[in-house]
Backbone as CSV, one residue per row, in Angstrom:
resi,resn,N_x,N_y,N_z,CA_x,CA_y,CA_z,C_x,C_y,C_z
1,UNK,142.474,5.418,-44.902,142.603,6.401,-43.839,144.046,6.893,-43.793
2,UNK,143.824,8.099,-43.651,145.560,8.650,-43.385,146.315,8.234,-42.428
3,UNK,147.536,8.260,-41.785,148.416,8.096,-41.003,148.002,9.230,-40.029
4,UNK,147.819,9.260,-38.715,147.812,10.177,-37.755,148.951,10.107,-36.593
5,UNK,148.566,10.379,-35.472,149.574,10.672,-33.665,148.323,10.685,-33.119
6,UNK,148.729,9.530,-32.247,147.856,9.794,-31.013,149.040,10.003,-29.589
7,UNK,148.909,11.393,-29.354,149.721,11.616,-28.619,151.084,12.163,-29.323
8,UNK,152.188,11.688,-29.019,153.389,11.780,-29.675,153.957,10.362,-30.414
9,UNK,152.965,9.472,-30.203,153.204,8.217,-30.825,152.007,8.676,-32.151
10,UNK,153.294,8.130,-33.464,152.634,7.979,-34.925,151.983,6.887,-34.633
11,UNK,150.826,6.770,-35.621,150.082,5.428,-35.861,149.840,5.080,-37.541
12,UNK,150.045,4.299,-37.704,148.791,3.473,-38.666,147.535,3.938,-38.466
13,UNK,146.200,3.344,-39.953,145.143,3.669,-39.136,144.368,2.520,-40.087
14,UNK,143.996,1.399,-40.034,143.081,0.745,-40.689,141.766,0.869,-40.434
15,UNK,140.808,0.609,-41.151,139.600,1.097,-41.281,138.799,-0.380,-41.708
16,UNK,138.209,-1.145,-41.307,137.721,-2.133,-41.400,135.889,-2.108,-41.306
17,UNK,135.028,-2.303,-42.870,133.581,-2.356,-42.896,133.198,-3.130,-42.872
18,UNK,132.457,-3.534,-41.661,131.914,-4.785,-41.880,130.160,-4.691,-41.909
19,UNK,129.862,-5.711,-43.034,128.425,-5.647,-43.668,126.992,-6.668,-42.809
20,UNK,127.172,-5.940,-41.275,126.254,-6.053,-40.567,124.661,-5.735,-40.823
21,UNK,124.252,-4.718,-41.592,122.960,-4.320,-42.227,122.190,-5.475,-42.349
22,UNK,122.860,-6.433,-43.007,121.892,-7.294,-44.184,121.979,-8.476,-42.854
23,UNK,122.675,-8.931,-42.148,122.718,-9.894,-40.734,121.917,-9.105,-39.712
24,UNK,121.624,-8.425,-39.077,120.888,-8.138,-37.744,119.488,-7.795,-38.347
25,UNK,119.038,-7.852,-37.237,117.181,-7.767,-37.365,116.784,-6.309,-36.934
26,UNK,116.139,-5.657,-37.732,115.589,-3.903,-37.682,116.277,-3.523,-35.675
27,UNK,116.413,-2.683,-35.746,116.270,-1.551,-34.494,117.572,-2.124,-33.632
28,UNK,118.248,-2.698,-34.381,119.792,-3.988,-33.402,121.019,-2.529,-33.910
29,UNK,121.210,-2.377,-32.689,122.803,-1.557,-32.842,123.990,-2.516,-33.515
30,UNK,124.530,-1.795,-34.670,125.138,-1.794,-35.726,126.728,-2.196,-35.597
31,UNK,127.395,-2.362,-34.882,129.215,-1.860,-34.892,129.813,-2.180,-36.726
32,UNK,129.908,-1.402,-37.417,129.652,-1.622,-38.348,131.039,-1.091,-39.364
33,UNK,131.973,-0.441,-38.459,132.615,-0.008,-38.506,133.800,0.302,-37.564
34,UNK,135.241,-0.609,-37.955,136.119,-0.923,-36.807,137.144,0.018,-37.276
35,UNK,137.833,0.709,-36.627,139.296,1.552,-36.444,140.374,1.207,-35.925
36,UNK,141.433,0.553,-36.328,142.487,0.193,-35.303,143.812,0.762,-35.772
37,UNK,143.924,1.539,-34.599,145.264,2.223,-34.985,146.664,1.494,-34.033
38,UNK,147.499,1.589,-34.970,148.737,0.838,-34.413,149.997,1.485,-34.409
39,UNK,150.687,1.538,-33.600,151.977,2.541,-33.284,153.047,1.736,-34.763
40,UNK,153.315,3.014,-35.091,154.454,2.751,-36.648,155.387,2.051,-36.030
41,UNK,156.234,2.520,-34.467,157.245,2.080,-33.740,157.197,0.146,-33.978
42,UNK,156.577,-0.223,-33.086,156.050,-1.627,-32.842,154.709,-2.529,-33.094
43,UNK,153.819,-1.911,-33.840,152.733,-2.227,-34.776,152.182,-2.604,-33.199
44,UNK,151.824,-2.275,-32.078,150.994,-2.779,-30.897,149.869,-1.650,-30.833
45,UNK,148.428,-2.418,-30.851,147.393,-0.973,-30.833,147.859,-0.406,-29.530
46,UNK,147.022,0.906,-30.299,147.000,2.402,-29.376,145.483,2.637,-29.567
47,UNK,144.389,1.780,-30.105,143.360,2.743,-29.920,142.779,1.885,-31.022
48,UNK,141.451,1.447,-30.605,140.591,0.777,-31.281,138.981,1.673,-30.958
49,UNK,138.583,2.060,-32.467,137.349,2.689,-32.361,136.002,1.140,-33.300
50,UNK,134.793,1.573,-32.194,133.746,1.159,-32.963,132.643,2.212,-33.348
51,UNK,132.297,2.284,-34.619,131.315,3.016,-34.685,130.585,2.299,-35.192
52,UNK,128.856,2.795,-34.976,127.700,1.783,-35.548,126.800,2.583,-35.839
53,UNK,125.790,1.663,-36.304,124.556,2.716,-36.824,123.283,1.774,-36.395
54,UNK,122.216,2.580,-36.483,121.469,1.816,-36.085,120.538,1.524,-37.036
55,UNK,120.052,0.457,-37.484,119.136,-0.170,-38.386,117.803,-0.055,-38.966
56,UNK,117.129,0.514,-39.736,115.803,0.734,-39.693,115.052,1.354,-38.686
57,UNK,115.856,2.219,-38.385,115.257,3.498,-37.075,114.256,4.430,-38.098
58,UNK,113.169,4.377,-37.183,111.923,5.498,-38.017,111.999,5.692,-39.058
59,UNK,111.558,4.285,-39.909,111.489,4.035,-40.961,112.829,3.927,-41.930
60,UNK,113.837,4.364,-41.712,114.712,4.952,-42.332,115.604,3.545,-43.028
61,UNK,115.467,3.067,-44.083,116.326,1.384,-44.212,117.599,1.284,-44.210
62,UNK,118.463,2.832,-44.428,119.704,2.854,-44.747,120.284,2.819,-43.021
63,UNK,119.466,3.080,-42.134,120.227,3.270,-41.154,120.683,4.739,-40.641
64,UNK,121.010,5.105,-39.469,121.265,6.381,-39.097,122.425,6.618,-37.885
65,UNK,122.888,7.395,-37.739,124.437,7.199,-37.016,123.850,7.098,-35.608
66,UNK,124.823,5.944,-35.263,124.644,5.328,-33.792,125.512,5.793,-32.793
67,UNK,126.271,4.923,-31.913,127.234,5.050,-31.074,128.380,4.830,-31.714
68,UNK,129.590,5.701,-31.164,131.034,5.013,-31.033,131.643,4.816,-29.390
69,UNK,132.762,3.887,-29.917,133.222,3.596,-28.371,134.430,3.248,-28.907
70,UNK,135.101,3.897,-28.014,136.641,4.185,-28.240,137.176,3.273,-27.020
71,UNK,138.492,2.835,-27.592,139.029,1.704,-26.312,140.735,2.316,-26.564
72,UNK,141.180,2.437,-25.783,142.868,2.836,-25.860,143.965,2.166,-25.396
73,UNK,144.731,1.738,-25.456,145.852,1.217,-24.307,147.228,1.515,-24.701
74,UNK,147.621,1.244,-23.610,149.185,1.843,-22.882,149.856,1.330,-21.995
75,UNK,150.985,1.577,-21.872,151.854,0.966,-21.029,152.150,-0.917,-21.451
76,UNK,151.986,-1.012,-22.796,152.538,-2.009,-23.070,154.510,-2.583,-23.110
77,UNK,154.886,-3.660,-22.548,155.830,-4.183,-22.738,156.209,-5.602,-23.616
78,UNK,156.819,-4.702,-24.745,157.364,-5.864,-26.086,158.147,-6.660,-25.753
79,UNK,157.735,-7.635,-25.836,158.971,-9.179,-25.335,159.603,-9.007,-24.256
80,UNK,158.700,-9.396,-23.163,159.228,-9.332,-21.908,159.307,-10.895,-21.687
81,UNK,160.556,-10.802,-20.695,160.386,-12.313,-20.584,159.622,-12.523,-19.095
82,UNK,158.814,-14.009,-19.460,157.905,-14.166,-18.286,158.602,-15.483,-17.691
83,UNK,158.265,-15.833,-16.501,158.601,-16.754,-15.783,158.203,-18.065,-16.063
84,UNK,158.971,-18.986,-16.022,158.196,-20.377,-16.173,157.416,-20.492,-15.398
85,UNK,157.544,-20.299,-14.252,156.624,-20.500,-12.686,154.989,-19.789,-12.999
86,UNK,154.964,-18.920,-14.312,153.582,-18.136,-14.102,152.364,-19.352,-15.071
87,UNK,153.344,-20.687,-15.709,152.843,-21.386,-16.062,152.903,-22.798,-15.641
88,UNK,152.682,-23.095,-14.598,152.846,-24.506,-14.563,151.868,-25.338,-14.914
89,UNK,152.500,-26.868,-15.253,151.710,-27.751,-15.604,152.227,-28.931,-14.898
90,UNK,151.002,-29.970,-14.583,151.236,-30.740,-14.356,150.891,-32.173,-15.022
91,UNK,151.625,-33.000,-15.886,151.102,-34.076,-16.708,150.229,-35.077,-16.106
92,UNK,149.183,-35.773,-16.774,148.454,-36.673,-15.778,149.053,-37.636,-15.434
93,UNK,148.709,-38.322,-14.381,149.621,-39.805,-14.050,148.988,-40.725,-15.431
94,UNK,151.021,-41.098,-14.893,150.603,-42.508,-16.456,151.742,-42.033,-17.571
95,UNK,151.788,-40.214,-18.112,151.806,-39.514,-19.136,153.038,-39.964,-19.472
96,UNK,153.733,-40.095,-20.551,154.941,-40.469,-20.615,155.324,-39.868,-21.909
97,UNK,156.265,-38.155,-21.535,156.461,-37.330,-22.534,157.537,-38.095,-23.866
98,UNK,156.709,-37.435,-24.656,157.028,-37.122,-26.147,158.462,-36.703,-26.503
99,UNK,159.672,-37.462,-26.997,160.374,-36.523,-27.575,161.013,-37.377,-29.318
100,UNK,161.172,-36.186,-30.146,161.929,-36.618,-31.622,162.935,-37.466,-31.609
């Protein structure tokens, strides 16, 4: 797949087939086909497509074009620092930490 913009952000564009046909059972929606595009800037998606097909529809064995569903996101922040406090733990009684 070529290089595109979604938006004013460049992307990547990988194209990933996966050989669902021969695994699902007649008339089963397909995703059969993944898109993930990733900003050139910071390689973080911008936009993941599924397209599928659907399986042995009216007779047909090869299949016939199904749904896509497009997913997008934004407003991501690269290496932010997070708080210790958003993870606490507490060791069980008894525990008696580990060190080298």
């Amino acid at each position: 797949m070529p290089d595109t913009k979604i938006g004013d952000c460049e992307v990547y564009v990988l194209e990933l087939r996966m050989p669902y046909k021969k695994l699902q059972p007649r008339g089963r929606y397909l995703p059969n086909v993944r898109r993930i595009y990733l900003a050139k800037s910071d390689l973080l998606p911008r936009k993941v497509e599924e397209i599928g097909e659907q399986s042995g529809v009216l007779g047909n064995p090869r299949g016939m074009p199904g749904n896509t569903t497009t997913y997008y996101f934004s407003g991501f922040i690269a290496n932010s620092r997070l708080s210790g406090s958003l993870f606490p733990t507490q060791p069980p009684k008894g525990a008696k930490p580990i060190r080298p």
